[in-house]
Each structure stands twice: as C-alpha cells, then as structure tokens.
ROROVO-318970 format. One line per field, with one value per residue (C-alpha): residue in one letter; z, x negated, y. Coordinates in steps of 0.02 Angstrom, whole numbers. Layout:
ROROVO-318970
aa = [a, ...];
pz = [Z, ...];
px = [X, ...];
py = [Y, ...];
end
This chain:
ROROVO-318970
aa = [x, x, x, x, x, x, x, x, x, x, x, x, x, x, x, x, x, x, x, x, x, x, x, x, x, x, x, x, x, x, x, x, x, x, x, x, x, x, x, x, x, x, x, x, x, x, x, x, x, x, x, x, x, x, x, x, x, x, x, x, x, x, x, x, x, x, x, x, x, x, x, x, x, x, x, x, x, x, x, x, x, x, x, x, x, x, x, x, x, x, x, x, x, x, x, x, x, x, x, x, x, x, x, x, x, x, x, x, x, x, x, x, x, x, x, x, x, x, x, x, x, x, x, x, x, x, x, x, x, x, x, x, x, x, x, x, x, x, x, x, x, x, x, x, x, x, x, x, x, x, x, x, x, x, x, x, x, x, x, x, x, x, x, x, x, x, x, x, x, x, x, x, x, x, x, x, x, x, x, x, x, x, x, x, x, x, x, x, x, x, x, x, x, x, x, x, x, x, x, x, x, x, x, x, x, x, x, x, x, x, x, x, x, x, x, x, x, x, x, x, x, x, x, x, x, x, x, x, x, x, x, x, x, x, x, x, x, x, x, x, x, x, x, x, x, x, x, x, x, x, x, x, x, x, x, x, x, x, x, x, x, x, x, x, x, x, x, x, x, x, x, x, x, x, x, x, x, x, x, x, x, x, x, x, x, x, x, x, x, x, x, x, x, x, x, x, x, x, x, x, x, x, x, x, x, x, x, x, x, x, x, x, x, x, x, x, x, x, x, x, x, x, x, x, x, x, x, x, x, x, x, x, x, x, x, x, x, x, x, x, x, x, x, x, x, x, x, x, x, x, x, x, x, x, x, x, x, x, x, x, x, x, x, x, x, x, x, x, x, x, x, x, x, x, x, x, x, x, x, x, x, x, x, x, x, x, x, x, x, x, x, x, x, x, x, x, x, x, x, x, x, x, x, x, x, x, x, x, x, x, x, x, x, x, x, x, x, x, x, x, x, x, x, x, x, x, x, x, x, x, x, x, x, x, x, x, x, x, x, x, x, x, x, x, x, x, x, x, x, x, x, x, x, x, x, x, x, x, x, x, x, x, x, x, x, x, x, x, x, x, x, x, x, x, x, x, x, x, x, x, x, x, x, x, x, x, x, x, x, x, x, x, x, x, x, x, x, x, x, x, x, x, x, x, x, x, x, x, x, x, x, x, x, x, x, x, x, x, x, x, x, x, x, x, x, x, x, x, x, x, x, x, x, x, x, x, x, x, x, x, x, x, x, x, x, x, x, x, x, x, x, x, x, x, x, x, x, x, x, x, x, x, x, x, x, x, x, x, x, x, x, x, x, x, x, x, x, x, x, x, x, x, x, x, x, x, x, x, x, x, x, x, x, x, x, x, x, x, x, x, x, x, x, x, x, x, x, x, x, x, x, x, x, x];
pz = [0, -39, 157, 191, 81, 145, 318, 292, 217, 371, 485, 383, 413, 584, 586, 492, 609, 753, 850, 959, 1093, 1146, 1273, 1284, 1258, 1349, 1280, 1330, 1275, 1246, 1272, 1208, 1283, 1214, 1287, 1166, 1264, 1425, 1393, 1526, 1501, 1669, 1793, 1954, 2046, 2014, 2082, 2051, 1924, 1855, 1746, 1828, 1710, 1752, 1651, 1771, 1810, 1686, 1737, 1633, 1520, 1473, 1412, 1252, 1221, 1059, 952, 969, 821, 951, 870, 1003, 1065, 1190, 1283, 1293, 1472, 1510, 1551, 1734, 1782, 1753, 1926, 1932, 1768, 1728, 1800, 1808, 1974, 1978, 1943, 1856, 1729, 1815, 1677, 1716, 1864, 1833, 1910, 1823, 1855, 1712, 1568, 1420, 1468, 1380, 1432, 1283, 1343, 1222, 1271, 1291, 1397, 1350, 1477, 1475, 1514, 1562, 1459, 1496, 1427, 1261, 1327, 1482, 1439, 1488, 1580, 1570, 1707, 1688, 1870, 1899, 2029, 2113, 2251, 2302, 2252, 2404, 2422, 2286, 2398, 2492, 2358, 2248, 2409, 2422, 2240, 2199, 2201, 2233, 2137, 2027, 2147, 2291, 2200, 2167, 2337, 2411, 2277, 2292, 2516, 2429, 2291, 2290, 2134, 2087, 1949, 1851, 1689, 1612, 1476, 1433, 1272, 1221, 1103, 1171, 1074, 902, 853, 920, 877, 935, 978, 1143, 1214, 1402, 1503, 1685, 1775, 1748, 1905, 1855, 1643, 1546, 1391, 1387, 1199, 1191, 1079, 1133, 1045, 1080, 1007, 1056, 1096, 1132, 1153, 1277, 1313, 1485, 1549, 1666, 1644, 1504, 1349, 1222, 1045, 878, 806, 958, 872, 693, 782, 870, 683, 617, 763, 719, 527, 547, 663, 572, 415, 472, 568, 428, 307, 430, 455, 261, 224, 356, 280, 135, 192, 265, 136, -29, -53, 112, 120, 114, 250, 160, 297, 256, 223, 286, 191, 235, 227, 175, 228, 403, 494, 645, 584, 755, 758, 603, 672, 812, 701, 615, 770, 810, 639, 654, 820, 759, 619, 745, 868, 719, 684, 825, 903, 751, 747, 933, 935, 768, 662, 814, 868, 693, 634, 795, 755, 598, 670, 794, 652, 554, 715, 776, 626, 660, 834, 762, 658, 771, 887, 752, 696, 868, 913, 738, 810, 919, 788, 693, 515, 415, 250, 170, 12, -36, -134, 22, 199, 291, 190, 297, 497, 492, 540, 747, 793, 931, 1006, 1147, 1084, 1091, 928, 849, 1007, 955, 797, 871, 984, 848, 762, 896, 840, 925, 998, 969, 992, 1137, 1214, 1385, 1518, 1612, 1456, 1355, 1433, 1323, 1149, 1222, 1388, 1332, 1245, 1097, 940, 805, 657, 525, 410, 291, 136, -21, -172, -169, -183, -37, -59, -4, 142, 191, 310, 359, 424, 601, 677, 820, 923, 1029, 1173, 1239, 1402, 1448, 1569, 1707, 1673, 1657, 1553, 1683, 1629, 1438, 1543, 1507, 1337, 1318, 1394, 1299, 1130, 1179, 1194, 1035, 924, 1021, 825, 756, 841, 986, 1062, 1187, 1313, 1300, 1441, 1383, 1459, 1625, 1755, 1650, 1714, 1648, 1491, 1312, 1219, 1066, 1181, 1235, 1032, 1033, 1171, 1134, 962, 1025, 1103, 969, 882, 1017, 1030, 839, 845, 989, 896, 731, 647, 472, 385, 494, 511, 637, 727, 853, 1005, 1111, 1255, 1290, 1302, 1204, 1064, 1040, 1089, 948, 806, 885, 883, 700, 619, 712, 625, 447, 401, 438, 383, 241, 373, 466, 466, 606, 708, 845, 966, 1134, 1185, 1135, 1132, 944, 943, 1124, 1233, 1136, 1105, 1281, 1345, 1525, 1656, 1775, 1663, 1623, 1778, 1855, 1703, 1738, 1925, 1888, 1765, 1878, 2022, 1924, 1782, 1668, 1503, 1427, 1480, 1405, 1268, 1254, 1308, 1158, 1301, 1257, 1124, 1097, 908, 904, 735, 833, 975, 965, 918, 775, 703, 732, 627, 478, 502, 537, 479, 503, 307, 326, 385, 312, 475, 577, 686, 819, 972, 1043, 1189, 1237, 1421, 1415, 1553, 1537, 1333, 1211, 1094, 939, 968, 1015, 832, 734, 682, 620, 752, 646, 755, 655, 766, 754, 878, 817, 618, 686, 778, 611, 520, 632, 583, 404, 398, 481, 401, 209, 162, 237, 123, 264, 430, 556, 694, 844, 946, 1107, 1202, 1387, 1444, 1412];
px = [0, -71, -22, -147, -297, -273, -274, -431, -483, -445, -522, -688, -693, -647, -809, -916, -902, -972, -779, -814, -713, -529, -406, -355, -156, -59, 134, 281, 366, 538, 620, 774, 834, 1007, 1110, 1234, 1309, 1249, 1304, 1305, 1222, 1183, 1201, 1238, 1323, 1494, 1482, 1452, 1314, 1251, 1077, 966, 827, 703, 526, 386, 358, 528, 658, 813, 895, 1078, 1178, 1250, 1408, 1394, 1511, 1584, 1586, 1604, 1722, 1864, 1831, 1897, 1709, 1741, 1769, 1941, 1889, 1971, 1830, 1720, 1699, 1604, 1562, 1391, 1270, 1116, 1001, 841, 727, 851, 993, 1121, 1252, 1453, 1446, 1558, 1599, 1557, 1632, 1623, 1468, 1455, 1563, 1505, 1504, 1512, 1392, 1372, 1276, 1102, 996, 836, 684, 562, 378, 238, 95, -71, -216, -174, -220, -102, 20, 199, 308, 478, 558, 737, 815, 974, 1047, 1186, 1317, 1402, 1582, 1627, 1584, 1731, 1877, 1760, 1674, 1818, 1926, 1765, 1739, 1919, 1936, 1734, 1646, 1526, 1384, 1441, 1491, 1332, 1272, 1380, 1347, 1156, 1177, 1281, 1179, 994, 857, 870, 786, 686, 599, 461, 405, 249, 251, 53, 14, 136, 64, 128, 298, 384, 543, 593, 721, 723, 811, 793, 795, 752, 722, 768, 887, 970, 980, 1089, 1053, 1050, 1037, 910, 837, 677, 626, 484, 430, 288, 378, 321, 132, 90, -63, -125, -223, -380, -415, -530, -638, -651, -722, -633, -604, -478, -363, -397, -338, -179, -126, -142, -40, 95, 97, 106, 232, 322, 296, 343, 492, 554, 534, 624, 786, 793, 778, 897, 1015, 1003, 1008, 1167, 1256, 1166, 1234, 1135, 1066, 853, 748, 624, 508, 437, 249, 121, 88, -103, -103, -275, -240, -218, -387, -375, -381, -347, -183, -118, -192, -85, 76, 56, 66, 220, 294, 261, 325, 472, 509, 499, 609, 736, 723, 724, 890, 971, 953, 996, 1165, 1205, 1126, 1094, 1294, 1348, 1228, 1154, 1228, 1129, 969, 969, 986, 855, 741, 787, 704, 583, 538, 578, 466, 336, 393, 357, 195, 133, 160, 102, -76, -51, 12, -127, -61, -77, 10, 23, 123, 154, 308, 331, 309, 282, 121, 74, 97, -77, -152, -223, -300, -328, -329, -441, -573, -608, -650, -478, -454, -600, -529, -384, -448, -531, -370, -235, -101, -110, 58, 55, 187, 308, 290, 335, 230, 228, 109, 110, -18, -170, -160, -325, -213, -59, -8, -79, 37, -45, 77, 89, 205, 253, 325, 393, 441, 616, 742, 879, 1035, 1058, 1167, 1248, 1134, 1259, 1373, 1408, 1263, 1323, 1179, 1207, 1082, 1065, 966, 866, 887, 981, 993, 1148, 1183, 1094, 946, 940, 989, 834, 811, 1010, 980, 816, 891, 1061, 913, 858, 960, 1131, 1188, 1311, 1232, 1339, 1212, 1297, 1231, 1323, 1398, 1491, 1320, 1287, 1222, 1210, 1088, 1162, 1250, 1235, 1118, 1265, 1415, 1288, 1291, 1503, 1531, 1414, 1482, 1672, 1614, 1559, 1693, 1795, 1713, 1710, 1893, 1911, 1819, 1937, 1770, 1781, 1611, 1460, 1297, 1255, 1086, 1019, 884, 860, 747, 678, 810, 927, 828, 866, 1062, 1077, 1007, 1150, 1292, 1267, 1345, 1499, 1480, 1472, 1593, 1495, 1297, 1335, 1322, 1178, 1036, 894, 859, 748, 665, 555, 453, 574, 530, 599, 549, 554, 386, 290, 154, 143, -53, 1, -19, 62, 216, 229, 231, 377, 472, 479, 520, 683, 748, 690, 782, 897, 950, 975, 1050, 963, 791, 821, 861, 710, 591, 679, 713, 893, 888, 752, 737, 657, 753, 902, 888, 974, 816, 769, 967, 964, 822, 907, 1048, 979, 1060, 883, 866, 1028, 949, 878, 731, 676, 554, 462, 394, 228, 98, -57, -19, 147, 118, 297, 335, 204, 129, 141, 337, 365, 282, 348, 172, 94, -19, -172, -205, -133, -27, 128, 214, 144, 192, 366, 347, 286, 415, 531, 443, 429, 634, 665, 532, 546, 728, 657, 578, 501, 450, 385, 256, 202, 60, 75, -76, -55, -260, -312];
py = [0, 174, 244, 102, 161, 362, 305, 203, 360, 462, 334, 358, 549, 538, 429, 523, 659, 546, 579, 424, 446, 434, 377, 192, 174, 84, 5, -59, -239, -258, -438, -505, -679, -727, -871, -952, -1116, -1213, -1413, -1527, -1672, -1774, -1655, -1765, -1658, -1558, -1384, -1191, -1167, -1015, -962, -813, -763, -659, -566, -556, -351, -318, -236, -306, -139, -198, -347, -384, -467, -582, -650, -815, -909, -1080, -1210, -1255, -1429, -1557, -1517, -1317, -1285, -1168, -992, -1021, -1137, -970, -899, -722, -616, -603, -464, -386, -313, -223, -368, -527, -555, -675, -778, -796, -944, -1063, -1234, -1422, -1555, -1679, -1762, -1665, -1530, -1344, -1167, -1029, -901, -790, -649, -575, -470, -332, -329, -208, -212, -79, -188, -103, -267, -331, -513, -520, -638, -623, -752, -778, -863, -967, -1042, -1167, -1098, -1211, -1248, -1402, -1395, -1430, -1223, -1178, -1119, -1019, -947, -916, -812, -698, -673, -640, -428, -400, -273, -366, -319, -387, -530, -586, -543, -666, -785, -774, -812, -974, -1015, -1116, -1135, -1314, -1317, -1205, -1184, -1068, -981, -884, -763, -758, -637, -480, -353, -464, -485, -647, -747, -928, -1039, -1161, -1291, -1244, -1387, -1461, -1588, -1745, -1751, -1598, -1645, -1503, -1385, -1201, -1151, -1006, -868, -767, -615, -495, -348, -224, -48, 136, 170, 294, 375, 321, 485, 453, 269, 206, 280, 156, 186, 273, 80, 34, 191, 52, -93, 7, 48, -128, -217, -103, -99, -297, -291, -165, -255, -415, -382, -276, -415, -543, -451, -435, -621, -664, -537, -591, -790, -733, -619, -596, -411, -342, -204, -201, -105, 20, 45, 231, 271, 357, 514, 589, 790, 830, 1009, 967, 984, 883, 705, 621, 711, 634, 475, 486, 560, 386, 288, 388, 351, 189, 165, 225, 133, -13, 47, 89, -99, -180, -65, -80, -286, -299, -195, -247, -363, -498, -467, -550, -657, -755, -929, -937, -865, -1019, -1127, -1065, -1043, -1227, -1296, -1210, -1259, -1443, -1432, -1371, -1489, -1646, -1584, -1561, -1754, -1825, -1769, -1933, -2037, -2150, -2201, -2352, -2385, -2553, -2598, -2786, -2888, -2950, -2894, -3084, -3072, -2899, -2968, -3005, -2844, -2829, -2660, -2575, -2384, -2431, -2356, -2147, -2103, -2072, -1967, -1874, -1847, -1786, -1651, -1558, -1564, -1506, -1403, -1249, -1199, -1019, -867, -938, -1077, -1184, -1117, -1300, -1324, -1498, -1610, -1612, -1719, -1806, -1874, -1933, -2093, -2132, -2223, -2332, -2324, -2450, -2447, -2576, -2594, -2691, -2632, -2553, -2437, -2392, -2325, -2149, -2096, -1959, -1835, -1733, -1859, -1889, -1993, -2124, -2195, -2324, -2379, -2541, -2595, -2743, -2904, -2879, -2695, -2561, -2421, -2313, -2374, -2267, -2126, -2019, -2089, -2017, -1843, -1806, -1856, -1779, -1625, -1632, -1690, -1611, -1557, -1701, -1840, -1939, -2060, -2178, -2307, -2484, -2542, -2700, -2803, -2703, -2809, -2970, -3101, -3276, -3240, -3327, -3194, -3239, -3181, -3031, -2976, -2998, -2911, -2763, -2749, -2744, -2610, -2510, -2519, -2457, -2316, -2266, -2303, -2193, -2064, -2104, -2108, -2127, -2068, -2091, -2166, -2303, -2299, -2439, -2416, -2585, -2612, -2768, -2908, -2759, -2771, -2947, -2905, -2770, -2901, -3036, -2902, -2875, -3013, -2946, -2784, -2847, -2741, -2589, -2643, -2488, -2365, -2434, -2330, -2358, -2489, -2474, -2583, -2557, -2692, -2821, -3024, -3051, -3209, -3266, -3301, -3439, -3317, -3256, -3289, -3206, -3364, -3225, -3225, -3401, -3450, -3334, -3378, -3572, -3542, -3425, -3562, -3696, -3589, -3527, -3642, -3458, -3481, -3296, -3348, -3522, -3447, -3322, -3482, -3586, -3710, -3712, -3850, -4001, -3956, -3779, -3748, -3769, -3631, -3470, -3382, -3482, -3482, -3296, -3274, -3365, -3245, -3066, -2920, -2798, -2782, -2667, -2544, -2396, -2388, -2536, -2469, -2584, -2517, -2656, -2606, -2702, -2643, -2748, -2869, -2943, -2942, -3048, -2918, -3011, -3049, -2862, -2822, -2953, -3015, -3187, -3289, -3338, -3485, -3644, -3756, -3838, -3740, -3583, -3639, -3638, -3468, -3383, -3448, -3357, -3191, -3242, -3284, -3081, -3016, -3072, -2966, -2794, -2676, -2553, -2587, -2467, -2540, -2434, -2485, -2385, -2358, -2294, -2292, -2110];
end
C-alpha cells in the first residue's frame, strides 16, 4: 500500500536526524466472551447453576443481548426454571442462574460481555477465568422467596452467600497485542460434565502515552505501527468475508490510508496522528461488529470458528499418531506386521514437530506431545470402492461396556464425545447387558440390538448413520448383535473396538491370566468366559467364536477401527488387533483362520497400537 511506503519514508527521516528517543506506550485490551447455550451433560447433581466469568485485572464494560436463532426442542429448558437475570459487578460477569434437574437438558444463553484491560508489557499474557458456581436444590424455595422482588444487585449478593465454585476452567489469550478470535467448548471436570458453547474475541484498543516510565528507541514507534496496521488489516478483512459468507450483497470495510504531509515539519507528530488514525479505524471496527454485526450473525461465526478449533484440535493429536499404510487384494495377507513404540526415537521426531497452539488456548495447558500416549496407526487396505453416505445425516452412536460392566462405565467416553461432536450426533450407552456375568455372548448380541432399535424407533429415525464403540467383552457383543440388524448394515458406518478379545484367549502368553481364568470357570462354571476360552464345544469350529467369525457383519462398515496395547495385562494383543500368530501349530492354524474368515470381506482396517510408557 502506498500509506505504507510514505510512512517508511517518514520513519527514515525521523532517523536520519538521530531523534532516538521517545516515550514507551502503553494500551488497553478489549475482550469479548459470548455465551450461546450451557447443555447438561452429566451433571450429578440437580440444583441452582449459574456461569461467573471473570478477566484477570478487567473490569467487565456492558452486556450484550444476542439473538436467538435456538431451534425449540424437547431439551430447551422453560424460562421459569431461570432464577435471577444475569449481572455484572466491579470485577465478574455472572449468567441468568437457573436450576437443572435432568441429562441433556439446555439453557439458551445468548448474550455477551466486553472486559477491558490496562496492558502495559506486550508479553504479559492475559487469563480468562470461567467458574461453575452451584447450590443443592434442596436451596430452591429459599433462594427463589429472596430473589423474587430484589434489585438485581442484591440478587446476586444473596446468591453469591448461597452459591460455591465447583468447577472451574481457564483460559490464557497469548499474544494480546494481536488480534484474536476462537471458539471453545468450556468444560469441567469430569464429576461436574456439561457444555457451555463459547466465543472469545480480543482486540488491542487505545494506546496511551505512559508519561515518566521508560525511553526506548525510535524503532519501538515502527513496531507500534505494524501491530496495528495488521490488526487493522486483518480484522477488517475478517468481518468482510464473514459478511459476505453470510449475505453476498454486504457491504465491504475500506479501511482509510495514511496520507504523509511533506509540509508538516514535525515528523513524530504525524507518526503519532497515524497511530491515532489507526487506532481509530480499529475501534470503528471492532464497536461496530460488537453492537451490530456480532448481534446478527453469531450462530454462523461459531460454526465457522468450531471448525476451526476442530481442526486445530485434530492436527494437534495427529503429532502422536505413527502411520503405516499397506495396500493388498486382500487384507488376511497384511496381519503379519508386529511393531513397537517402545522405543524414543519417533518421540523425538515428534517433539521437533509439535504443533504450537497459538492465539487462545486452555490455560490447564495440554500435557506435552512427548508425555502422553503414543498411537501406532496401520491402516489396511484392499482394493475397493464404498458407497457414499450421507454426512449430514443424524449420527447415532451407541456404546457398549465390557464383562460384568454397566452403562456407567462409557460414561466419560459419552460426555467427551457428547463435547465434541454435540452437533447431530446422539451417542448412547447400552444398557440392555448391565451387570451381566453368565450370559450366552449370542443372547448378549439380541438383546443389545433390540435395544437399538428401540431407541431409533423412539427417535422415529428414518435417515441416519449407525456408529459402534465396544470395550472389551462389548466389542465382541456389537459383532453378535449385528446379524440382528441386517436390516440396517446400509447405514452402518464405524465400528470401533477397545481392547477387545476377537478371537477369544488362545493367544494369551499371561500365566497370571490363564490362571484366574480357569479358576472363575472352575468356580464358576460361566457360560461368557467359556465362550471367550472356546471351552464351550469339543470341536473348536463349533464354539461361538469360530461360528461368529463365519458370520460377521464388520465388512458393513464404512470404518472398523481396532484399538490393541502391549500394556494390556488382561486382553491378548494379537486378538485385540486381529493379527496372524506366525508360530505354526494346530491350535494356532485354527486361531488364524478365525482372523482370516473376519478379516478377508473388509476392504479397510484401522489398527491402533497404544503405548502408555512415556
């Protein structure tokens, strides 16, 4: 731009003159955090909950009302259940409170807050601080006589005496001085599981001269003038695609140039008329998206700024992810592969190549890429086509524990995917098996796939997509259930197993395992475990297991993704992966031909090899 080249052309006179000095400037941070729906999603007790957010050394400017563009469902919660309007106080923005009682219920929220800063060092970052507050609902008759014809101040005086910080989540916005926009699913603990559907925006505001503090040298005055043409320029140019994303006949922004008088003799004057210009071209911007532009199109922001965070998100934990790609006619010809994480190089590897998460980002930072579990990928497949399915259709889930287990068991597995994939997914936990400890693995698979169909006919679900996850003995349960779900193998789409013994324990080399397993059926006389130990008929090719693998349903699906770890002390690794024993014996003949009769319909199979030592 030529305002760029004349005020390169100013700078260079100022320095020619050997004008070294000036005063450091200080400037202030504005913060936008906008709130569009709180979701319950395993919250364990019902009660009086309500969101305080505060910006450390902010002091929160006004609220915005947004519009709702919510769809009325049978989740909404009734406006009655809302018990005190939202407010603000010299130091935190407090939501409505209102009182849940029941899963998956939603709050519309609906409305954001501006903070605003005093930022004096460039590399201070700033931390944004989001609290649960709650009270038992046992508190509601009290609360609600006290509440009733309060001013909103004393409201939430009595409120805060009722209320405690369960839970509490943080943020921590880096790079201040830069423009920042993202979206975030706050969540908490695990004990107190629920969604608050969140946009963050920061933008760097007035600078103002702070008198008596520090000299600094002419090129600080250089760097002051390119933060804010770049935040300038790039917030100008984000409001105009998301105008135009939204409604093709917007308006464009024309941020105005900088026009250097070389009449005017005092060149750090102009310098500092251009930092006012600039400034406010910015605060033009940013008012005019946060009363207006924000108000209307917020719904579609999140969506765009969702994907983005996804995609973040993905690219952040394919750093831990080890690929391997194989291609054969056939994939029984592939389960000969054994390789192992154990050793540090790919770590290594790995640590040079961390994605840096930059802008905002969770102040209870991700534990380093070098500590956490590391994932071997291998990925197999033959040559094929699959038929195409809808994306957009609604995507049911269904989770399915282990032996002796309950749907409690998925719980976390339900709320974090519930978290991040809240957007025309339904994942549910099967309970049709809960507490099952001597039951024909067969029956298991009927009675888990009665289920299912109970639900989608609950639902009146006509076009979906129908996605397995299995752990352990579930695994096993899923591939049984399928034969009673003919009827539906066009809509199946992933199937995914953790640790589960797909071909029973023959390959198990644990002495530990062995063992306990042959006391419980000598104690026990357990049909499942019979059936996993292929003790349940003379003739091997006449167990459940064996059958089962002559009549598997897997090559329905569009993913079949199996989850193996070395560390397993209780499932065999090779019957986790689905893999050939290269060891030639009879018994072992039999066990491959178990993998090969699974194995030789798919036409991709993802293995995971999970490794837990760091």
């Amino acid at each position: 731009m030529n305002y760029q080249k004349k005020f390169a052309k100013t700078l260079n006179l100022v320095l020619i003159k050997k004008i070294k000095q000036i005063i450091i400037m200080g400037y202030q941070i504005e913060i936008m955090v906008s709130l569009k729906k709180f979701t319950n999603i395993d919250l364990f007790k019902q009660g009086f909950y309500q969101i305080r957010i505060g910006v450390q050394n902010a002091t929160p400017l006004f609220t915005i009302d947004l519009d709702n563009y919510e769809p009325v469902t049978d989740m909404l919660v009734d406006q009655d259940r809302i018990l005190v309007a939202s407010n603000l106080d010299e130091n935190y923005y407090y939501s409505q409170g209102f009182i849940v009682k029941y899963e998956e219920e939603q709050m519309p929220l609906n409305q954001a807050c501006l903070f605003r800063i005093q930022q004096n060092n460039d590399d201070e970052p700033i931390k944004i601080e989001i609290c649960l507050l709650f009270t038992d609902i046992k508190e509601m008759d009290d609360l609600r006589s006290s509440v009733v014809n309060a001013t909103k101040q004393d409201q939430q005086k009595y409120i805060e005496s009722k209320v405690k910080i369960v839970s509490q989540s943080n943020l921590r916005i880096d790079s201040p001085q830069e423009l920042n926009q993202s979206y975030f699913p706050i969540d908490f603990d695990p004990d107190h599981c629920c969604l608050i559907e969140t946009q963050i925006y920061s933008i760097p505001q007035k600078y103002k001269d702070m008198q008596n503090l520090q000299v600094i040298h002419i090129n600080n005055y250089k760097d002051v003038i390119n933060k804010l043409c770049r935040v300038r320029d790039q917030f100008s140019k984000f409001i105009m695609n998301t105008l135009q994303a939204y409604d093709s006949n917007s308006k464009n922004y024309q941020p105005r140039e900088f026009i250097y008088n070389n009449q005017q003799s005092d060149e750090l004057q102009q310098i500092d008329k251009h930092i006012m210009s600039l400034y406010q071209d910015i605060s033009f911007l940013w008012m005019d998206f946060v009363t207006k532009i924000f108000k209307q199109v917020h719904p579609f922001l999140q969506e765009r700024l969702n994907q983005e965070y996804m995609f973040k998100l993905k690219q952040r934990w394919t750093n831990s992810i080890k690929h391997t790609r194989l291609v054969s006619n056939s994939l029984k010809k592939l389960g000969d592969s054994q390789r192992s994480l154990e050793d540090n190089e790919y770590r290594k590897k790995i640590q040079q190549d961390e994605v840096i998460w930059e802008g905002i980002k969770y102040d209870q930072q991700m534990i380093p890429i070098t500590q956490s579990p590391m994932l071997m990928k291998e990925q197999l497949f033959t040559e094929g086509q699959y038929l195409n399915q809808k994306q957009d259709s609604l995507h049911y889930v269904i989770l399915v524990h282990g032996y002796q287990g309950m749907s409690y068991d998925m719980r976390l597995w339900k709320s974090y995917l519930t978290i991040k994939y809240y957007d025309n997914v339904r994942i549910y936990s099967a309970k049709s098996n809960d507490n099952a400890s001597n039951k024909d693995i067969d029956k298991m698979g009927r009675d888990l796939a009665e289920e299912v169909i109970r639900v989608l006919q609950e639902d009146n679900a006509s076009e979906f997509r129908l996605s397995f996850i299995g752990h352990s003995l579930g695994g096993i349960v899923i591939r049984a259930s399928l034969k009673y779900l003919d009827y539906l193998k066009d809509t199946f789409y992933t199937y995914i197993s953790l640790a589960s013994p797909h071909v029973g324990y023959a390959s198990s080399t644990s002495q530990l395992i062995d063992t306990g397993m042959w006391m419980i059926q000598k104690w026990n006389k357990c049909l499942t475990l019979s059936q996993l130990n292929q003790t349940d008929d003379k003739d091997i090719k006449n167990t459940f297991l064996y059958k089962l693998s002559q009549n598997d349903y897997l090559h329905y699906f569009k993913n079949v993704v199996l989850m193996a770890s070395k560390q397993d002390l209780y499932v065999p690794y090779f019957s986790a992966r689905l893999e050939n024993i290269q060891e030639q014996t009879q018994q072992n003949q039999l066990y491959n031909q178990k993998i090969d009769n699974i194995l030789s319909k798919c036409k991709k199979v993802d293995r995971f090899d999970v490794n837990f030592k760091t």
